[in-house]
C-alpha positions, -999 to 999 in steps of 0.1 A, spaced: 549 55 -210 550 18 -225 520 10 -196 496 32 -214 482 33 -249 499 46 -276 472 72 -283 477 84 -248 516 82 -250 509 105 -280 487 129 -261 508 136 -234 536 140 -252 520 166 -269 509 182 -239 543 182 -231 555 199 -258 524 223 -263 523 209 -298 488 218 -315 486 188 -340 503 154 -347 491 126 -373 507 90 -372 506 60 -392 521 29 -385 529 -2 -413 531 -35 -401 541 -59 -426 543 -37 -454 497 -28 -446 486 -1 -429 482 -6 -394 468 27 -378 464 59 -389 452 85 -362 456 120 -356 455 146 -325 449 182 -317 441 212 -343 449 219 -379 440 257 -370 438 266 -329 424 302 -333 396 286 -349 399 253 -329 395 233 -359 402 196 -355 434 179 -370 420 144 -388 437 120 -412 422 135 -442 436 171 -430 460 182 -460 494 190 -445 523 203 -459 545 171 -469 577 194 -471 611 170 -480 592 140 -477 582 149 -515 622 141 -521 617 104 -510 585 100 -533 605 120 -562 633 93 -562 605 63 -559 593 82 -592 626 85 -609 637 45 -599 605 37 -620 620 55 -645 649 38 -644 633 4 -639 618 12 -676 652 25 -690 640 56 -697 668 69 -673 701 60 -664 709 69 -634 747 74 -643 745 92 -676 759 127 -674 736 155 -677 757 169 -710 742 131 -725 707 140 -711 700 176 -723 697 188 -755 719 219 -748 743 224 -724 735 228 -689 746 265 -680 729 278 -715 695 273 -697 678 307 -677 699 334 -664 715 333 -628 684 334 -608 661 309 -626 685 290 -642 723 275 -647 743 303 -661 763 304 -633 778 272 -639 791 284 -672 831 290 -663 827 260 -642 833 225 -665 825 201 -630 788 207 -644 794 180 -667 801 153 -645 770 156 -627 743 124 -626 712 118 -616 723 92 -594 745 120 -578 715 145 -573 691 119 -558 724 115 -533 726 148 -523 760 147 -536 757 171 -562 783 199 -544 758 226 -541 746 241 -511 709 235 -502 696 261 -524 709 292 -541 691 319 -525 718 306 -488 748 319 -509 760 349 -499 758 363 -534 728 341 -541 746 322 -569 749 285 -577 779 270 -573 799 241 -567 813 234 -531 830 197 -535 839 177 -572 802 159 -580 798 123 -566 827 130 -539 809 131 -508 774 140 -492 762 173 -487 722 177 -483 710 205 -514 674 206 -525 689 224 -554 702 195 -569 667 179 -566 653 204 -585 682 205 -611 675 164 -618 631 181 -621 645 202 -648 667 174 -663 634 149 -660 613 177 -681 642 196 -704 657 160 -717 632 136 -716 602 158 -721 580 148 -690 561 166 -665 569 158 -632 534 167 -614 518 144 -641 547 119 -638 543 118 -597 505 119 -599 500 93 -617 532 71 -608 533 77 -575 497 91 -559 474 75 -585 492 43 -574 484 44 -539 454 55 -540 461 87 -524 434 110 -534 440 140 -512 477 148 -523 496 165 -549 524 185 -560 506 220 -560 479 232 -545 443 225 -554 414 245 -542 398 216 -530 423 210 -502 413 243 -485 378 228 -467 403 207 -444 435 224 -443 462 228 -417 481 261 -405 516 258 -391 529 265 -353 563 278 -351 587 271 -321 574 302 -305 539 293 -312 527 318 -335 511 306 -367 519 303 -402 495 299 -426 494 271 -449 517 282 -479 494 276 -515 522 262 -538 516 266 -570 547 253 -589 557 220 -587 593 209 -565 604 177 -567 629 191 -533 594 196 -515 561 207 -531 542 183 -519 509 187 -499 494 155 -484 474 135 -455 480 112 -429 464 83 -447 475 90 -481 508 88 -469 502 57 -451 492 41 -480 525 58 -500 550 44 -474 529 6 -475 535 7 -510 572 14 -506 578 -10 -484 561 -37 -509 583 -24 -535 549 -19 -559 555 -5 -596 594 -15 -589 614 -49 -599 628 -63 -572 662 -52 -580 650 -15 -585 635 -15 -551 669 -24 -535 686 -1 -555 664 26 -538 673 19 -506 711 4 -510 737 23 -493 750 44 -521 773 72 -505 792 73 -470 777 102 -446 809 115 -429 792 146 -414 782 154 -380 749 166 -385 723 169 -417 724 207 -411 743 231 -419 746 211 -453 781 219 -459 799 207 -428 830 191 -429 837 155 -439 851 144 -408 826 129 -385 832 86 -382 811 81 -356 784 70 -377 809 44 -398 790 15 -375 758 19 -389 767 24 -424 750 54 -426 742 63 -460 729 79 -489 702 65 -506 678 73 -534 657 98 -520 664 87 -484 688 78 -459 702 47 -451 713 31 -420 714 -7 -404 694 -15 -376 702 -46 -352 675 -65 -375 688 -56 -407 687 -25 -433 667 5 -421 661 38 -438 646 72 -430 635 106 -442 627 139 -424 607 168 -434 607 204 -419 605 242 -421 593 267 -397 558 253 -394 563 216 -404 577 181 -386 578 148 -406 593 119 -401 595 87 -418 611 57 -402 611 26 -417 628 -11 -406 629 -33 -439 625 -66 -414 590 -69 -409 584 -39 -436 575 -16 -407 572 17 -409 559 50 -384 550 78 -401 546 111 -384 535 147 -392 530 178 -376 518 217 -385 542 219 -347 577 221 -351 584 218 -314 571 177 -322 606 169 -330 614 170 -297 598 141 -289 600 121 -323 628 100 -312 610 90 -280 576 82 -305 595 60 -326 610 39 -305 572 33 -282 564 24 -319 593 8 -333 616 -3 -302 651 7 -301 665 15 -333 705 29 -342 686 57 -358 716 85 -357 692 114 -344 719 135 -336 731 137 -369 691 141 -382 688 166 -354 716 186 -346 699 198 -308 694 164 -297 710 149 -271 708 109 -257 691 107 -229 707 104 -194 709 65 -181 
């Protein structure tokens, strides 16, 4: 494969896979570099994919949340480890009833040591979301702060701490922090009518489609529709560290929290795993650290039954690939797309992927 182009590598890879539609970026010293895209947003209509194709962004709206919430932190309007009982007006479980809101955390005091710091770390001792529990109630799994367990929940609990305590709105705050900055004119945190001219459907591992899902209330855990080249511009930002001090920008990506599980999913797997001890695999801010032979490296993933992201980013040479896909069964070949990117990285893709397997020598 490293004998033809990358756009061909791409396309047979994809025939491959019979995966409908892929876009890529790539960031070479923290600048766009290429942005390209292949196959259909919609095959029944056989409708082209191109980089201005709005896509669903899914968790990758998690990494530009906590890019969002460092700003606010870089302005100390935040601080990151101020309990939530300091940040809202009223205690936590006195907000909503059990589905909508907290009061299930009412006979449970650990509430109050939560942080933001803790829910950008995925470390907040919920499950991923609610509606997974058996009983469908919020609860904690694991004291706050002690160890990582994925949970879009908490993402969503720091949304309502950003708007309840410090009055903001976070669609406003992210469009005109985050997308406003970059330029990125074709993305936001619910939907807009004008996104449905050039639109992209799902595929599902079985092929079938799923239409594109109109969100219409903002999710810091993953609301966020997008393009190709609006993220490409996000990511270049990142990587320059724009609308963060330096020290803010490191404090994004610093290795905050041990990951001691085998894989990302199920989120509440046991603690146990040490095979990833050599990389430092990490928490970070709003993504996932790791180090790579060439120095600190980070990533984030984005996925449900009609969406494959991937961001994959080495800090030396601020380089970056960028891929998503309305084709699930792209994963299977992300790891092998990075590296013709990228070259070898110590990207843990088991752990990211819990199907993946190392190739045979």
């Amino acid at each position: 494969m490293a004998s033809v182009s990358l756009d061909e590598a791409v396309r047979q890879l994809m025939q491959r896979e019979q995966v409908n539609g892929l876009a890529l970026a790539v960031i070479e010293h923290g600048q766009v570099a290429k942005v390209a895209a292949y196959g259909q947003r919609n095959v029944a209509k056989a409708l082209p994919l191109t980089p201005d194709t709005v896509m669903y962004g899914a968790s990758l709206t998690k990494a530009a949340f906590g890019y969002m919430v460092m700003q606010l932190a870089d302005e100390g309007r935040l601080s990151l480890d101020a309990p939530l009982a300091q940040l809202l007006p009223q205690p936590l479980p006195s907000y909503g009833d059990a589905k909508r809101g907290y009061a299930d955390l009412a006979g449970d005091e650990r509430w109050r040591q939560l942080t933001p710091r803790m829910l950008l770390t995925h470390s907040s001792g919920f499950a991923n979301f609610r509606w997974i529990e058996a009983d469908q109630r919020l609860q904690f799994h694991f004291d706050p702060g002690s160890r990582y367990a994925y949970s879009g929940e908490g993402i969503n609990l720091l949304q309502f701490v950003l708007e309840k305590g410090l009055g903001l709105d976070v669609g406003q705050e992210m469009q005109h922090r985050v997308f406003d900055r970059f330029g990125m004119t074709r993305t936001s945190m619910r939907w807009r009518p004008d996104f449905a001219g050039n639109l992209a459907d799902g595929y599902q591992l079985d092929g079938s489609e799923l239409p594109h899902d109109e969100r219409s209330n903002v999710r810091a855990a993953g609301s966020m529709d997008t393009t190709i080249a609006d993220q490409a511009r996000m990511w270049a930002g990142f990587m320059r560290g724009e609308g963060l001090s330096p020290a803010a920008r490191a404090e994004w990506i610093k290795a905050q929290l041990p990951i001691t599980t085998a894989h990302q999913f199920p989120t509440l797997l046991p603690p146990t795993e040490t095979r990833y001890q050599g990389i430092g695999l990490s928490a970070g801010l709003g993504v996932v650290r790791f180090d790579d032979a060439g120095g600190p490296a980070w990533f984030k993933g984005g996925h449900d039954d009609g969406t494959a992201n991937m961001a994959v980013c080495l800090e030396a040479g601020q380089r970056c690939v960028l891929l998503l896909s309305n084709d699930v069964r792209a994963e299977r070949f992300y790891p092998a797309l990075v590296e013709r990117v990228l070259g070898p990285t110590r990207l843990p893709w088991q752990w990211e992927y819990g199907w993946w397997q190392p190739s045979a020598p």
